[in-house]
N, C-alpha and C positions, 0 to 999 in steps of 0.2 A: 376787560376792554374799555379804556376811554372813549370818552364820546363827549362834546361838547356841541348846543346848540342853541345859536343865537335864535334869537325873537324880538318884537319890536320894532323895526323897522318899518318903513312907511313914505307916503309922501306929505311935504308939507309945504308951507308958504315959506318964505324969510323972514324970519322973528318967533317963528315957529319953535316948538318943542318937539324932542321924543326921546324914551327912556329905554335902551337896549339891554336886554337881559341875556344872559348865558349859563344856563344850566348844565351841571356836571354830572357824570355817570362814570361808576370806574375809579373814578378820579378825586382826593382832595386837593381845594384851593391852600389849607393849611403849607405852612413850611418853604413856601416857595412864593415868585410872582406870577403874575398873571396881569394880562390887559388886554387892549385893542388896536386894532391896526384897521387900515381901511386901502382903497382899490378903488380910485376913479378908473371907468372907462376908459383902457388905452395908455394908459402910467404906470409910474412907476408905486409900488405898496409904499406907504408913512406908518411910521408907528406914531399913535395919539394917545396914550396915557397907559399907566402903568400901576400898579399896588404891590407894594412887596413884601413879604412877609412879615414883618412889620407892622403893619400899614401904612408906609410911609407913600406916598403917591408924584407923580413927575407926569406933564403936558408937553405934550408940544407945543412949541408956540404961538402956533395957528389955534389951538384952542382952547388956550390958557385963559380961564376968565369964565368961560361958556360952557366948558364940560368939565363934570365931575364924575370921577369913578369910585365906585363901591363896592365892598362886598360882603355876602352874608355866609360865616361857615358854614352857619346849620344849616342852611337851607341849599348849600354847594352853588351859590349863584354869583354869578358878577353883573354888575351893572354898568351902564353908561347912559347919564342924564345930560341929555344934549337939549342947550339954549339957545336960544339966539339965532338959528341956523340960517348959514348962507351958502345960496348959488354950490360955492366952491366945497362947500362939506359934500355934497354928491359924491356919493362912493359907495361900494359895497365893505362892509364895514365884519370888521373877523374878530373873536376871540381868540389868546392865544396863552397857554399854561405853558411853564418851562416845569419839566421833571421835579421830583418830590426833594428838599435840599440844596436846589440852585440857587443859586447869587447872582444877581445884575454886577455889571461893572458899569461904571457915570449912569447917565441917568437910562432909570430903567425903560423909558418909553422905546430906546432906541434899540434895547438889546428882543422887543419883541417879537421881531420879523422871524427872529432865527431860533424861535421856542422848537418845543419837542411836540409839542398838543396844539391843534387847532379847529375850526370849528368850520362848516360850511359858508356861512356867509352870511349877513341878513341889508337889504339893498335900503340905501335912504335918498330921497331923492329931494332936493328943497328947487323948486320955483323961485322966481324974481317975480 
């Protein structure tokens, strides 16, 4: 059984930091992508960055510059090292794996919504 579960989340100021982790169960990260997507209150889901088997990596544009993603095999983890944070990054913010051999088509940030694995949620909330 897969299982994914984010951590890390939190509340912070604006210019603030935080490092979101997703550990896997069940599941490798190898051979496939894997990212984040996120969930303001009341909107519609974004997908915000992606790593693909590869490791090649793709942002959206909203937070290209501020957040980096990573990942560790051995340790079946993903990452998301978010800087700078604004107002607008408020969102609950999801892990999300696509099946073991999958391909992104353009960029991978946007094919994340529609993965096969995802995670419960972890909430960030940034203050002005």
């Amino acid at each position: 059984q897969v299982q994914l579960v984010e951590s890390g989340g939190g509340s912070v100021q604006t210019g603030g930091s935080l490092r979101l982790s997703c550990a896997a169960s069940g599941f490798t990260y190898r051979g496939t992508y894997t990212g984040w997507f996120r969930q303001p209150t009341g909107k519609e889901r974004e997908g915000v960055a992606a790593i693909d088997s590869s490791d090649g990596t793709s942002y959206a544009d909203s937070v290209k510059g501020r957040f980096t993603i990573s990942r560790d095999n051995a340790k079946k983890t993903l990452y998301l090292q978010m800087n700078n944070l604004r107002p607008e990054d408020t969102a609950m913010y999801y892990c999300a794996a696509a099946d073991s051999g999958s391909s992104c088509y353009g960029e991978c940030y946007t094919n994340i919504l529609w993965t096969k694995y995802r995670g419960q949620g972890t909430q960030v909330t940034v203050s002005s």
